[in-house]
C-alpha positions as CSV (number, residue, x, y, z in Angstrom):
1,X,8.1,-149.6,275.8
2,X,8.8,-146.4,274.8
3,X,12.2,-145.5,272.8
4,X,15.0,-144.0,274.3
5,X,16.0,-140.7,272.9
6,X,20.0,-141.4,272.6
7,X,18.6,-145.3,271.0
8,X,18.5,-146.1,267.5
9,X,15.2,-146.7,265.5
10,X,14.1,-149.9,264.8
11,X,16.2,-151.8,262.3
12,X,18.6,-149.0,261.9
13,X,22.3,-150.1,262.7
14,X,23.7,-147.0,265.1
15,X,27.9,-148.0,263.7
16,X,26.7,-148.4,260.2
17,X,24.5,-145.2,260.0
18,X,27.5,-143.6,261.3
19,X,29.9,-144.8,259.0
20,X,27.9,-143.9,255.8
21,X,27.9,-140.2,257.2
22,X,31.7,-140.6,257.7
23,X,31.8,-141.9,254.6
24,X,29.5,-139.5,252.7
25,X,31.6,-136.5,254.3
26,X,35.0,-138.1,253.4
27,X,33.2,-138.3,249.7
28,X,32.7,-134.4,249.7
29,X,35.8,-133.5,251.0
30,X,38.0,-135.3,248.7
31,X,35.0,-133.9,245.4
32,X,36.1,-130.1,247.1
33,X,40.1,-131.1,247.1
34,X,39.5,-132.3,243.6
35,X,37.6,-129.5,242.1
36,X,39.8,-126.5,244.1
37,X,42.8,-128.3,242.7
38,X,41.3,-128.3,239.3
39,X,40.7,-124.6,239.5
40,X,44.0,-123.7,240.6
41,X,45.5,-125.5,237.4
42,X,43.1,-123.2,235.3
43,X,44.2,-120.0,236.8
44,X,47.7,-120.5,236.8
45,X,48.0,-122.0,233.2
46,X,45.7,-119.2,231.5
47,X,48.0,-116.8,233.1
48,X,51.5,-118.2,232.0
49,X,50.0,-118.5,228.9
50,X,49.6,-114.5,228.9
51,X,52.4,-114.2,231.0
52,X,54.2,-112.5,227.9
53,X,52.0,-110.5,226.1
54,X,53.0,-106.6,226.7
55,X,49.6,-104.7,226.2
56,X,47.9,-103.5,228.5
57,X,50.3,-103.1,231.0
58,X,50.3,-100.0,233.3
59,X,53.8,-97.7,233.1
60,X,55.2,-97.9,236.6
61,X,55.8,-102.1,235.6
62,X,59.5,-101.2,234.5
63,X,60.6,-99.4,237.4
64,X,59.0,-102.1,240.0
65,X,61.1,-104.7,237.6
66,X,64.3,-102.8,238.0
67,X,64.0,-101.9,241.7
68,X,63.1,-105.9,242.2
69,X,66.2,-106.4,240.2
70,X,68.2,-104.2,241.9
71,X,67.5,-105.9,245.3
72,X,68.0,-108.9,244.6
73,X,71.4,-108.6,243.3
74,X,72.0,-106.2,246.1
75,X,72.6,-103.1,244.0
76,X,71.2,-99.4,243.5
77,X,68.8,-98.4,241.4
78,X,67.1,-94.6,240.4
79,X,64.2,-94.7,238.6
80,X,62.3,-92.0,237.0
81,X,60.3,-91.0,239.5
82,X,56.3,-91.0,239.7
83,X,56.4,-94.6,239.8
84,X,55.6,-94.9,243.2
85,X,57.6,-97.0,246.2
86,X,56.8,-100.5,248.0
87,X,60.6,-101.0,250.4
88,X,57.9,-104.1,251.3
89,X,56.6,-105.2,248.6
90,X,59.5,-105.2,246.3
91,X,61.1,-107.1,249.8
92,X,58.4,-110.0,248.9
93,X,58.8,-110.0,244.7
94,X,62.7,-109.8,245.3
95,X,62.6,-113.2,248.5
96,X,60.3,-115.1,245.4
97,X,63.2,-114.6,242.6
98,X,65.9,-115.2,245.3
99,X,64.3,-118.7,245.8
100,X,63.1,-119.6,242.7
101,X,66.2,-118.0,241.0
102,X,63.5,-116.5,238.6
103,X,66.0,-114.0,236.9
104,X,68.2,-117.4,236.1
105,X,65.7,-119.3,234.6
106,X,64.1,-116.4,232.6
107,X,66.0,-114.8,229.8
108,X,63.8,-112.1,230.1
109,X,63.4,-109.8,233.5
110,X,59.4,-108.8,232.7
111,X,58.7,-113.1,232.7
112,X,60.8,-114.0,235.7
113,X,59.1,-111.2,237.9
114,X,55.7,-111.8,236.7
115,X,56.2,-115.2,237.8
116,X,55.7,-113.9,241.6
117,X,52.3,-112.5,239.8
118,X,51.3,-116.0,238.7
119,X,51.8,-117.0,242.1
120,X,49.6,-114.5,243.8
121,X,47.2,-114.9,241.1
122,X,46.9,-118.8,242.1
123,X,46.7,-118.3,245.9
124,X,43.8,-115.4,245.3
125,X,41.6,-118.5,244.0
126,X,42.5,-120.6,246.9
127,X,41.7,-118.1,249.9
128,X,38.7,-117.0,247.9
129,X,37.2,-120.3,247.6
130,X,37.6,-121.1,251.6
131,X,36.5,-117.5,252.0
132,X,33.4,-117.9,250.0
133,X,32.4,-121.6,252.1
134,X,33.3,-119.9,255.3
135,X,31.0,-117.1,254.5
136,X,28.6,-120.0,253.8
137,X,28.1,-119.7,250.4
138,X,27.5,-123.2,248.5
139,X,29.4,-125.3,247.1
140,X,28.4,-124.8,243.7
141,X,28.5,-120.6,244.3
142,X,31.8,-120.5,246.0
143,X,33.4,-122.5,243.0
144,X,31.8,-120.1,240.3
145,X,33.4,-117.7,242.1
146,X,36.8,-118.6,241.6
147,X,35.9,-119.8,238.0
148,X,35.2,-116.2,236.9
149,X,38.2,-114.9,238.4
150,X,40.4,-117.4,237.1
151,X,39.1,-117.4,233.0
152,X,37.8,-113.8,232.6
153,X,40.3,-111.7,230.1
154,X,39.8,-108.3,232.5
155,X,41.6,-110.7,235.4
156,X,43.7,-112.4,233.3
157,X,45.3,-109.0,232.2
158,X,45.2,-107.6,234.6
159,X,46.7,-110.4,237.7
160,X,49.8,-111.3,235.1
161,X,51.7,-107.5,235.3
162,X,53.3,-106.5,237.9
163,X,52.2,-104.4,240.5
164,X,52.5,-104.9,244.2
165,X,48.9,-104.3,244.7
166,X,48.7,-108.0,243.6
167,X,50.0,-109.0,246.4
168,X,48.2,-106.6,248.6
169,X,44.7,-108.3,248.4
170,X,46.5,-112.1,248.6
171,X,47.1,-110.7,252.3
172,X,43.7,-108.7,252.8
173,X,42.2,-112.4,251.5
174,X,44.1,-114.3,254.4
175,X,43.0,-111.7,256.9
176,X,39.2,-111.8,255.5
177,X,39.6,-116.0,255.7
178,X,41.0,-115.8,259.5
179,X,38.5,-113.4,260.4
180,X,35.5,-115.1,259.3
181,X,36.6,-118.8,261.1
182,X,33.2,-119.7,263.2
183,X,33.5,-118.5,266.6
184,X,33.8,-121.7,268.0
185,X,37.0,-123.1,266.3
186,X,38.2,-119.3,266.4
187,X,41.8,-119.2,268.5
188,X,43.7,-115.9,269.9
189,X,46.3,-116.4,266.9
190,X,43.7,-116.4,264.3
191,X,42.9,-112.8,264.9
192,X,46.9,-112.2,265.8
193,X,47.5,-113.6,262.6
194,X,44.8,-111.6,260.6
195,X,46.0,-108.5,262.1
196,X,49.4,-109.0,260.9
197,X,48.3,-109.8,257.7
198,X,46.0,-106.9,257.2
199,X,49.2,-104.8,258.4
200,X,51.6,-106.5,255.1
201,X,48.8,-105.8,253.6
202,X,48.9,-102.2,254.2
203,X,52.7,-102.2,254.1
204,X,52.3,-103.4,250.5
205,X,49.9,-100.8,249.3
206,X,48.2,-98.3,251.0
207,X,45.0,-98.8,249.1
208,X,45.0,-102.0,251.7
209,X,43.2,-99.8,254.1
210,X,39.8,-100.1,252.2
211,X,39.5,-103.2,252.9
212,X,39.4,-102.7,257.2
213,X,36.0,-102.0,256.8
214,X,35.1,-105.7,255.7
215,X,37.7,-107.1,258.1
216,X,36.3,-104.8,260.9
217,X,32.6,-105.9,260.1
218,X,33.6,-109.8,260.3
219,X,35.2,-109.6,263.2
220,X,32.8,-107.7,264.9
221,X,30.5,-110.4,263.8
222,X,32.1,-113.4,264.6
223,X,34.2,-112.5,267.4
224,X,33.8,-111.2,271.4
225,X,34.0,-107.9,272.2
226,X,37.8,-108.5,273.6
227,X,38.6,-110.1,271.0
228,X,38.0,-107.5,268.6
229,X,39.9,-104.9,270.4
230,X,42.8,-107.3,270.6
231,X,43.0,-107.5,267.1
232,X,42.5,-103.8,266.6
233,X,45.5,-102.9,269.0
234,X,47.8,-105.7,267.3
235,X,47.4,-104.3,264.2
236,X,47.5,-100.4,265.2
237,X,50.5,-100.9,266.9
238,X,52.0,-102.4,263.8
239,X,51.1,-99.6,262.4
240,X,52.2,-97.3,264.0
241,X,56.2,-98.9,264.2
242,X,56.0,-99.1,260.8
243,X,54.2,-95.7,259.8
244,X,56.4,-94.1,262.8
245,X,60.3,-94.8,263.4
246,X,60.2,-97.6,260.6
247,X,58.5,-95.1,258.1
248,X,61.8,-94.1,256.1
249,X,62.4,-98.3,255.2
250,X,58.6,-98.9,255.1
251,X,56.2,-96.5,254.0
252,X,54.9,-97.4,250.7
253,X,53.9,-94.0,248.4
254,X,51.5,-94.4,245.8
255,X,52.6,-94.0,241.4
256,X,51.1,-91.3,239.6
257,X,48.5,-92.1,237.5
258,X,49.3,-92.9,233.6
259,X,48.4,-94.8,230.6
260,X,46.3,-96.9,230.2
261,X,43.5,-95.7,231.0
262,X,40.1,-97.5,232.7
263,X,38.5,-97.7,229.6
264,X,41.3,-100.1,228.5
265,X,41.0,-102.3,230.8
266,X,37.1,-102.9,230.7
267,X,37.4,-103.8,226.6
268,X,38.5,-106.7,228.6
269,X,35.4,-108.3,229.7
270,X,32.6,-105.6,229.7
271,X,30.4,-107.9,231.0
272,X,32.0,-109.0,234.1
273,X,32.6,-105.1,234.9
274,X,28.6,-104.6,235.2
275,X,28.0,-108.0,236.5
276,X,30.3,-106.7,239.3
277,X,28.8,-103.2,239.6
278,X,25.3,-104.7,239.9
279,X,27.0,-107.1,242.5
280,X,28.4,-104.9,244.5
281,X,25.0,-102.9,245.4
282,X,23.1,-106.0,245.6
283,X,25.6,-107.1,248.4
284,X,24.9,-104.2,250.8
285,X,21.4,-106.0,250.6
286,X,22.5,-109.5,250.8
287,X,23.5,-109.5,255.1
288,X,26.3,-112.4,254.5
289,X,28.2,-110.4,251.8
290,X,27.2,-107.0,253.3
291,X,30.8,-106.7,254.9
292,X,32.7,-107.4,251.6
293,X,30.5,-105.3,249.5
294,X,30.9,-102.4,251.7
295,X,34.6,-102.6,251.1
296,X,34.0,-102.8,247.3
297,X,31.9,-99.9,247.1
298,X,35.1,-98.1,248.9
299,X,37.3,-99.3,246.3
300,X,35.2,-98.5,243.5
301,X,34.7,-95.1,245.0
302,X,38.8,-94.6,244.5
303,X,38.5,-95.3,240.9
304,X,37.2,-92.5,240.5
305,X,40.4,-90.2,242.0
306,X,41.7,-89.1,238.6
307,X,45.2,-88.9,241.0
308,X,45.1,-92.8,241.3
309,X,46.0,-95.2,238.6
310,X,43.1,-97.0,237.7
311,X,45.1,-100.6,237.9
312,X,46.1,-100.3,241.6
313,X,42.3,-99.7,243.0
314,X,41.2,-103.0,240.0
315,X,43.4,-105.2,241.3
316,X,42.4,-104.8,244.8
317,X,38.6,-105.3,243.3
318,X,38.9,-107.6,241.4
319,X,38.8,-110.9,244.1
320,X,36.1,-109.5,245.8
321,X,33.4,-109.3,242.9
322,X,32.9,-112.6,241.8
323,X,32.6,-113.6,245.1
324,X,29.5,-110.6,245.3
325,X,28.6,-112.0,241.7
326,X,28.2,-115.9,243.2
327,X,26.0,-114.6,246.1
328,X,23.9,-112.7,244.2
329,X,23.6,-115.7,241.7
330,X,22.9,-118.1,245.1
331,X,20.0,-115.8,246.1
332,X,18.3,-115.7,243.0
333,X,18.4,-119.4,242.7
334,X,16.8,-119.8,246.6
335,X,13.1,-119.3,247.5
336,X,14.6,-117.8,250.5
337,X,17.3,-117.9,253.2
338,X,16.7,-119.1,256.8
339,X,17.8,-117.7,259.8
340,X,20.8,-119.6,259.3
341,X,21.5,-118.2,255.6
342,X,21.0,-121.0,254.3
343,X,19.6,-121.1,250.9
344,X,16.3,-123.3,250.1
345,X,16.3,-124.0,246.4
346,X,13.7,-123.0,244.3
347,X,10.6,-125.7,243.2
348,X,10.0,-124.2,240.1
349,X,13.7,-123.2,238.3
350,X,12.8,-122.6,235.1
351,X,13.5,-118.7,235.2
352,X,16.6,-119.1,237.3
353,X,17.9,-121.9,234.5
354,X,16.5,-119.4,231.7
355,X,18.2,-116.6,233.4
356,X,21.8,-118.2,234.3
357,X,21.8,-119.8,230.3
358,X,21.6,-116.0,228.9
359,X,24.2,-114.9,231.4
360,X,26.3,-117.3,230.2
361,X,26.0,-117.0,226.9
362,X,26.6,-113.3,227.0
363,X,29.8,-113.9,229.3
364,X,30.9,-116.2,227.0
365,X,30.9,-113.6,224.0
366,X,32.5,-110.8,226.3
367,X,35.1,-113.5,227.0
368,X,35.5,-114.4,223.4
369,X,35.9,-110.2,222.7
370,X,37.9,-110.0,225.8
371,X,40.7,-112.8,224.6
372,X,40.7,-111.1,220.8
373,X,42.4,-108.0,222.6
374,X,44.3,-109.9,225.0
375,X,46.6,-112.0,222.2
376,X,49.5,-113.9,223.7
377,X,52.6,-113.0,222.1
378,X,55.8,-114.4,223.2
379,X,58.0,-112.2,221.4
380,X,56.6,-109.0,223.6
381,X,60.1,-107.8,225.0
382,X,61.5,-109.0,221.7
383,X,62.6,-105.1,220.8
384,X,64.4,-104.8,224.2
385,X,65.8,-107.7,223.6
386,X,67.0,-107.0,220.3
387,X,68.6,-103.9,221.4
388,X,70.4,-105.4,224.2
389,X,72.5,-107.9,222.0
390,X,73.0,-105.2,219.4
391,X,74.5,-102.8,222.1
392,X,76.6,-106.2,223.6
393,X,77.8,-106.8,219.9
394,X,79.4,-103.3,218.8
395,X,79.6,-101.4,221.9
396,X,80.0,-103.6,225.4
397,X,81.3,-102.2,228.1
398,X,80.6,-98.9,227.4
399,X,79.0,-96.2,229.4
400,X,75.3,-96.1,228.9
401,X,72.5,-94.0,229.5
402,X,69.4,-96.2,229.9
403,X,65.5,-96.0,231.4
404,X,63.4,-98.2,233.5
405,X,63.2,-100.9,231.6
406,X,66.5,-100.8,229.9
407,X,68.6,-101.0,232.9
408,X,66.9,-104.2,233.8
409,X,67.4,-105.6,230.4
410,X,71.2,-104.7,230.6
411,X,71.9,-105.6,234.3
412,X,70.2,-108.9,233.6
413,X,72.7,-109.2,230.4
414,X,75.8,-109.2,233.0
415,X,76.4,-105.3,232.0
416,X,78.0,-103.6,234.6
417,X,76.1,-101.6,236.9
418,X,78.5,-99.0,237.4
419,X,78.4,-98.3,233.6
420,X,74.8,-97.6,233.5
421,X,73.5,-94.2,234.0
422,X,69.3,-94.6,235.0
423,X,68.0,-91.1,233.4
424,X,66.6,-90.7,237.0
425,X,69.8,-89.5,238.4
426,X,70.5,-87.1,235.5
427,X,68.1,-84.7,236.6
428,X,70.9,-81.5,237.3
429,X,74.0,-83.4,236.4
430,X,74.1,-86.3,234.5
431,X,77.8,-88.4,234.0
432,X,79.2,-88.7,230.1
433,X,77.8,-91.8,228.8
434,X,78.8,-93.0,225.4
435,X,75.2,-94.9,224.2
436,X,72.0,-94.4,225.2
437,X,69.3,-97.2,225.1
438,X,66.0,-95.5,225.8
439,X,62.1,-97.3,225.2
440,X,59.4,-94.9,224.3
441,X,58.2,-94.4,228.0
442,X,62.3,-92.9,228.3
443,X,61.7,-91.0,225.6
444,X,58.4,-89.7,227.0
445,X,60.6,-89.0,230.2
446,X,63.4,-86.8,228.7
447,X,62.0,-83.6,229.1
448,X,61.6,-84.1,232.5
449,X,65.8,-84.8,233.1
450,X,67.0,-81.6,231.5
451,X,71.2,-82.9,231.9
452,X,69.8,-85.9,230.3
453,X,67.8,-84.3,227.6
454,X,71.1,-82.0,227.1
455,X,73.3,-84.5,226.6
456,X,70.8,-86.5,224.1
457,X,70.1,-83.7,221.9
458,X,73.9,-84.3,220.8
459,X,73.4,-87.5,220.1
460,X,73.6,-89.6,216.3
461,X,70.5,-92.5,216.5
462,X,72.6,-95.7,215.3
463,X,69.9,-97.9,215.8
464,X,65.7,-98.3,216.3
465,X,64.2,-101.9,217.1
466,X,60.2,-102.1,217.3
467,X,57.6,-99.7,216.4
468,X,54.9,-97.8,217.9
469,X,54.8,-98.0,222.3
470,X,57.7,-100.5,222.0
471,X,60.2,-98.9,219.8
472,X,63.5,-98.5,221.5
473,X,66.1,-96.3,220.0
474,X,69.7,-96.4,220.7
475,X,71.7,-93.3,220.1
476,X,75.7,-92.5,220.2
477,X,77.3,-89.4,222.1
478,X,79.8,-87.4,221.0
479,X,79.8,-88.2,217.3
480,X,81.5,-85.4,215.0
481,X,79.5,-83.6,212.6
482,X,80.5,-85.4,209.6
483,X,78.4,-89.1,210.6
484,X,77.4,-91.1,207.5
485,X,74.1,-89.3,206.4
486,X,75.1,-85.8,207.2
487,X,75.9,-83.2,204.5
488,X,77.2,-84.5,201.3
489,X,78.0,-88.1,202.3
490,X,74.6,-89.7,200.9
491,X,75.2,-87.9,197.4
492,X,78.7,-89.3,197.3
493,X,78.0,-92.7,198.1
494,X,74.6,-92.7,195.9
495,X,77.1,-91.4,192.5
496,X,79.5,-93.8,193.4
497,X,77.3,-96.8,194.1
498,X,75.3,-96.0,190.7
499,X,79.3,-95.7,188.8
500,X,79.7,-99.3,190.5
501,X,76.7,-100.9,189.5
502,X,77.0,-100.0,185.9
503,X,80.6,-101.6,185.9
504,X,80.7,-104.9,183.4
505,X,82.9,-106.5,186.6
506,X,80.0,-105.9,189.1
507,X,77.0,-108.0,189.2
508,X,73.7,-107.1,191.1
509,X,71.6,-109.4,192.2
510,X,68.2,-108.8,194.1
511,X,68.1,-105.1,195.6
512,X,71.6,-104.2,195.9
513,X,71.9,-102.5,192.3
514,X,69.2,-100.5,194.5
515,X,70.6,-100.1,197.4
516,X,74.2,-98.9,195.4
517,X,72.1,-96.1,193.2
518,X,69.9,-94.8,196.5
519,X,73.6,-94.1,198.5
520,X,72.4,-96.9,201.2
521,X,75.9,-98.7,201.0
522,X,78.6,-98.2,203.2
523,X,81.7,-96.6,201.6
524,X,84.1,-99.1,202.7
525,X,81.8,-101.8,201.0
526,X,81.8,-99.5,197.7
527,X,85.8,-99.0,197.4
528,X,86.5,-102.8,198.5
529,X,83.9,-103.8,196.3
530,X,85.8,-101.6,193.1
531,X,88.9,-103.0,194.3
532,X,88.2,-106.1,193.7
533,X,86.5,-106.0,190.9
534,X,89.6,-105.2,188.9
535,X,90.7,-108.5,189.8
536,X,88.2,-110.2,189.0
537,X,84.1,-110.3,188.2
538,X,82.4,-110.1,191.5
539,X,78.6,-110.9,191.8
540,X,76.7,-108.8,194.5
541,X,74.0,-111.5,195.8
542,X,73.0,-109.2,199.2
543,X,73.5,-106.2,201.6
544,X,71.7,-108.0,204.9
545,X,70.7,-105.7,207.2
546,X,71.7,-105.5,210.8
547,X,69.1,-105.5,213.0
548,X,67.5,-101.8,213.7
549,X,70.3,-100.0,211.9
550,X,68.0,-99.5,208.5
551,X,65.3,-98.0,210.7
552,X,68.0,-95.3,212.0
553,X,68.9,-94.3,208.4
554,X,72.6,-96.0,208.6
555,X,74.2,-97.1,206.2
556,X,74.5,-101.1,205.0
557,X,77.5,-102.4,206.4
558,X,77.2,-106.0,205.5
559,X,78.0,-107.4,202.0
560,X,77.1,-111.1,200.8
561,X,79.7,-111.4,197.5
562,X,80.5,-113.8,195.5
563,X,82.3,-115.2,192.3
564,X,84.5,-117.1,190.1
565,X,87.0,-117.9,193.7
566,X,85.2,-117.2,196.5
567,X,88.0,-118.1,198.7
568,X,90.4,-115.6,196.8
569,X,87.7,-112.9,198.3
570,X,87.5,-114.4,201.7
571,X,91.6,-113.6,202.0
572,X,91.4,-110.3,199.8
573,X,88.7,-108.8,202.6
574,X,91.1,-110.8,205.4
575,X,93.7,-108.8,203.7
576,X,92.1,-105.2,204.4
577,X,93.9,-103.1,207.1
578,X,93.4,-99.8,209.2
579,X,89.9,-98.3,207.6
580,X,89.1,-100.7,205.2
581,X,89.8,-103.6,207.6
582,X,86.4,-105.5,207.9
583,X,84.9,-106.8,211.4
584,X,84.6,-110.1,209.9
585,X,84.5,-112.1,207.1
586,X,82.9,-115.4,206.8
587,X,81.9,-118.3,204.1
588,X,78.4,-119.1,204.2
589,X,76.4,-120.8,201.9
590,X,76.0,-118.6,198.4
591,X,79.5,-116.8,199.0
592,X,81.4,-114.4,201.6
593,X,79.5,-112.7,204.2
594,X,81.2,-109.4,204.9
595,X,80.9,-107.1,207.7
596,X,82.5,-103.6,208.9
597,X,82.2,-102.1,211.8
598,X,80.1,-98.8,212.6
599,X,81.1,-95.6,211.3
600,X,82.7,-95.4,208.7
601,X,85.0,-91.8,208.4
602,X,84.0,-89.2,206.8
603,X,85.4,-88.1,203.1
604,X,86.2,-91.6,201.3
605,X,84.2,-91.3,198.6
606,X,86.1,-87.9,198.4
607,X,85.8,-87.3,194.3
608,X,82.2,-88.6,194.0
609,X,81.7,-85.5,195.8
610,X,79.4,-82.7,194.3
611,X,81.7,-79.9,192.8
């Protein structure tokens, strides 16, 4: 008797056939779970471990910080201009340290915002890897995907600052992934939904827009004719409203392009730059990735604008070529792919295996370059930071000019707002400040502000913390004409420093008999000091340094003395009054740790003047 076609064959079990299937795909699923989950640790724990390193990082990072700042606390903010404007995406970076109360947590601003970059970095790898299975990509393709975005350096640098175009392409990734559901599991709000997304997108950046083209392509593919036009009018209108009457709120301007520059950025991983260069023209061959690769050749095309900073067209690249990378590697390991696209594996690997263990090895010593220049460094905003307490220890309160990044620094602090200047407003007219706390990039900007640059050329530099791109300076207004250093007052202070050190009362220990001959010492410390040592032998054990003062040229205003009573010092120095009265005095271990305040008068050292 012939066999039914809907029967089993013989001595095959229909429910337990069945159930090993259901079984089998239950076992996959839960290997795919395991493995994305896996790969989402890896990205987000290499990039918090980079989170604070401050090179490279492009120059319109402080004035996204500050405006991110700004809105969340509900306050104003000028910055220096060029820097370019997101209303939406600094709406998004703000709504993330609203909930997450990121500027709380974080002492420092830089960390807390680049947490929302962490974030975005993390759910890049997850819509990649569905994009790349939807696509149809294998298993094994779609995860090396995401594994070369997640661990190369030129990602890793690049996805932890913070620049809104980061969370540009998490949108254009949702769209791609709605876009490319299979026909038949596709529903009306998929493609609302991707249309939407492609619209924050565009909201975010307007570098967005080269990614329609793969988006357009898709949903040509996979979608109804009606269909397509839906989505295209759901997302023009949105347009539209938001390019149209919404425009003043909404409409995102590109920065102008700065430091650093492309080549920068590829010392990161060399390699993975022409892996994705060779990727991205193999694509347009390869028909499943042709859509994507035709938006990559787009993006790579704006690189080239010398008007365009390089970082905002890179990040926006950067998810999409190591998806281009896996195909390519999926084709070269397949005989060929069937109508289906669906990739026969080779009978005779040996070149493939040769080829991919070369690769590898070649990434792997990019990588190893790529992490030498990329050096984590928590102390990265440690200048900044420096400066900050410095100013909240001598001067708080006070008026204070300040850039980009130093508003942030002080308005995270608890310094009022209404006391800082930004050197963005002080482009005509420019309010009196009493400080200024400027970072080389304000420095940079000061020509461009000529109330600002008025105002600083008249000022004394009290204090410099960091060197080289992250020295910042802070500088006093108003100061007369006679500050410690000017004219005659380093000669007076050097004879009578040298006159104290030879004294048989005075002892110098270490480098202070050094510091007392080269007129380094305060001259409230050098009459105190001979004062005292009528009384009684004093021994000079150190003039400690407060923190950037040195680097400014001012003088040592902090005395560690000792001798025979140390608690007869302690109350003589407690006994000082009007100039010579001392900011603090303190016992510490070795003796009494002295301290005026800044700016000592002019003229007290009076008859060690020259003739």
């Amino acid at each position: 008797m012939a066999q039914h076609r809907g029967d089993a064959p013989p001595g095959r079990i229909p429910g337990r056939t069945t159930g090993r299937r259901r079984a089998g795909a239950a076992g996959h699923r839960l290997l795919s779970v395991d493995v994305v989950l896996t790969l989402l640790v890896v990205t987000g724990g290499v990039r918090e471990l980079y989170l604070a390193s401050p090179t490279p990082s492009p120059t319109t990072e402080p004035a996204t910080i500050a405006h991110v700042f700004a809105l969340s606390h509900l306050t104003s903010f000028t910055d220096t201009g060029d820097t370019g404007t997101s209303p939406f995406g600094w709406l998004q970076l703000a709504g993330y340290a609203l909930v997450s109360r990121a500027f709380e947590r974080e002492s420092v601003p830089v960390a807390a915002v680049r947490e929302t970059m962490v974030l975005a970095a993390v759910l890049c790898a997850v819509l990649l890897w569905v994009l790349a299975r939807r696509l149809g990509l294998p298993f094994w393709a779609a995860t090396t995907a995401v594994v070369l975005m997640a661990v190369s350096p030129l990602a890793i640098g690049l996805q932890r600052v913070v620049i809104v175009e980061q969370l540009a392409v998490t949108w254009v990734l949702a769209a791609l992934v709605l876009v490319a559901t299979p026909r038949e599991r596709a529903r009306p709000w998929h493609d609302a939904l991707a249309a939407l997304c492609l619209l924050a997108a565009v909201l975010t950046s307007p570098l967005a827009l080269t990614a329609l083209p793969a988006a357009g392509w898709l949903l040509i593919r996979r979608r109804e004719a009606s269909r397509v036009a839906f989505t295209a009018v759901v997302f023009t209108l949105g347009l539209g409203v938001a390019f149209g009457p919404a425009a003043p709120a909404l409409r995102p301007v590109l920065p102008a392009s700065g430091p650093p520059g492309i080549a920068t950025w590829v010392a990161l991983d060399p390699v993975f730059v022409v892996l994705s260069m060779v990727a991205i023209v193999a694509g347009m061959v390869l028909p499943r990735t042709r859509p994507l690769a035709a938006s990559a050749l787009l993006i790579a095309a704006v690189l080239a604008l010398p008007a365009v900073p390089v970082e905002l067209p890179l990040a926006l690249l950067l998810p999409l070529t190591p998806l281009l990378v896996a195909e390519v590697a999926a084709t070269v390991a397949a005989v060929r792919p069937s109508a289906g696209h669906r990739l026969v594996p080779m009978r005779h690997p040996v070149s493939a295996v040769v080829l991919a263990a070369v690769l590898v090895l070649v990434t792997v010593a990019g990588w190893v370059h790529g992490f030498s220049r990329l050096r984590p460094e928590p102390s990265g905003g440690i200048a900044l930071t420096q400066a900050r307490e410095w100013l909240r220890d001598n001067a708080s309160g006070a008026v204070v000019l300040v850039d980009d990044a130093s508003w942030t620094a002080l308005a995270a602090d608890g310094w009022p707002t209404g006391s800082l200047i930004p050197l963005g407003t002080c482009a005509a007219i420019c309010p009196g400040p009493e400080w200024a706390v400027l970072t080389a990039s304000g420095q940079h900007d000061r020509p461009r502000f000529p109330a600002a640059s008025t105002f600083l050329s008249a000022t004394a530099k009290v204090a410099v913390f960091g060197s080289g791109a992250g020295t910042v300076t802070v500088s006093r207004f108003g100061e007369p004409t006679g500050l410690p250093g000017a004219g005659d007052e380093t000669g007076a202070r050097s004879r009578a420093g040298a006159a104290l050190a030879s004294s048989d009362q005075v002892r110098c220990e270490g480098g202070t008999r050094d510091a007392l001959t080269s007129g380094a010492v305060d001259p409230r410390l050098i009459a105190t000091v001979a004062a005292l040592a009528t009384l009684s032998p004093v021994r000079l054990v150190d003039f400690p340094p407060a923190p950037g003062e040195a680097a400014a040229g001012q003088p040592l205003r902090r005395l560690l003395v000792s001798g025979g009573d140390e608690a007869s010092i302690a109350e003589f120095y407690r006994g000082q009054r009007a100039t010579f009265e001392p900011a603090s005095v303190t016992r510490v271990p070795g003796g009494v740790l002295v301290t005026y305040p800044l700016f000592p008068p002019p003229g007290l050292l009076t008859p060690f003047s020259a003739p």
